[in-house]
N, C-alpha and C positions, 0 to 999 in steps of 0.2 A: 504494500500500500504506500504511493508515496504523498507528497506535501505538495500544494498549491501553491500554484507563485503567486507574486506581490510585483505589484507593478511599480516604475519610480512614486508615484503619484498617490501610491499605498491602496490601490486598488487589488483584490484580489481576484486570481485566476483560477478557475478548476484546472488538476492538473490535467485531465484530458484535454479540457480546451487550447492549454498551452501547450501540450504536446503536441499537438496537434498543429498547431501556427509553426511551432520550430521546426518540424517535418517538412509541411509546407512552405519554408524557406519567407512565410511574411513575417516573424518574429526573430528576437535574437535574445541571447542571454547576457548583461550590460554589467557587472558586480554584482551577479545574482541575481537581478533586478529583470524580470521581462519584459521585452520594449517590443512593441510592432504592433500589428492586427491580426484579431482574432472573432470569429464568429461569437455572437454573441447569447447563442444559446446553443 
């Protein structure tokens, strides 16, 4: 089971959803931090 990211902005992600961005090369991981776009359900 893992941990949901946090966005700069302290937004948080499920982590499927950011996997899923970083897979699909519109996200990136910034000091931990996930930056980019992501569907939003």
């Amino acid at each position: 089971m893992g941990v949901d990211f946090v966005t700069p902005d302290g937004m948080i992600v499920p982590r499927a959803l950011g996997e899923a961005a970083l897979l699909g090369h519109t996200a990136v991981l910034v000091g931990g931090l996930l930056v980019g776009v992501w569907a939003q359900s």
